[in-house]
N, C-alpha and C positions, 0 to 999 in steps of 0.2 A: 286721546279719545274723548271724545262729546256726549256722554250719554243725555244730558238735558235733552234734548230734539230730539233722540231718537235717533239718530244717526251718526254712524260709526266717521270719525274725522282722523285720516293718517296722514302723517308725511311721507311720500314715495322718493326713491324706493324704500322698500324694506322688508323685513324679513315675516314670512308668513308662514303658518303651519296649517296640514290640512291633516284630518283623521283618516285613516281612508280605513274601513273594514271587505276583507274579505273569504272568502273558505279556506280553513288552512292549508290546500293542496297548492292553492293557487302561490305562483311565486312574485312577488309584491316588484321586485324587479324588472321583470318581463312588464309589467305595469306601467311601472313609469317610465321606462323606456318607451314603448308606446305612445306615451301621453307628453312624457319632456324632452322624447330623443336624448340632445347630446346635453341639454341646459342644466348646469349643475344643482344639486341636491344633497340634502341629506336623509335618508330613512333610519329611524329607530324604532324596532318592535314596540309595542305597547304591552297590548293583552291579548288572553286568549281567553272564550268562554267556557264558561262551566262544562257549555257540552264537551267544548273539544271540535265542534265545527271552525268556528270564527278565529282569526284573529285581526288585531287592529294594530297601523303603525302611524308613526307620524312622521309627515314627509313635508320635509322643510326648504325652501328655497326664497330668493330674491325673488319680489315681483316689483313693476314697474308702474304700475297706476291701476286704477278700480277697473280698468278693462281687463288687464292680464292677470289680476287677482281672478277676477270671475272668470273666465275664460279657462283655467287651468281648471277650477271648482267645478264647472260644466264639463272639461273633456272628462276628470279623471269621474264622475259620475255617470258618464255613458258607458264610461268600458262595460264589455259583459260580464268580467271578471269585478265589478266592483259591485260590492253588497250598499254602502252606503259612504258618501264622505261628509262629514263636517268638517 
């Protein structure tokens, strides 16, 4: 990683992780399924908020170059079940 420029430098592929938050009714599977289909993954819960609304997981997979990194980061931020992903 480069931080000097400002700019993130990776060797592809490799392994990436996104945040994804959502309501906690919402089932985070139904999710990525949606978003990854069949393309393998891993989710691990993270947290839940104080209120007890939210929770957050992090969902990990292979990506293949700066297109398919963002490209994932954009579908799973459309879904309507998604509150917010970093």
């Amino acid at each position: 990683m480069d931080c000097s420029q400002g700019k993130l430098e990776l060797t592809y592929p490799c392994e990436w992780e996104y945040k994804v938050i959502v309501e906690t009714h919402i089932e985070i599977k139904s999710v990525t399924f949606c978003v990854l289909g069949d393309r393998e993954h891993i989710i691990k819960e993270s947290k839940i908020s104080k209120n007890g609304k939210y929770k957050s997981h992090n969902i990990s997979l292979l990506v293949h170059n700066d297109d398919d990194r963002h490209t994932v980061f954009e579908q799973l931020k459309k879904d309507e079940n998604v509150k917010m992903v970093l």
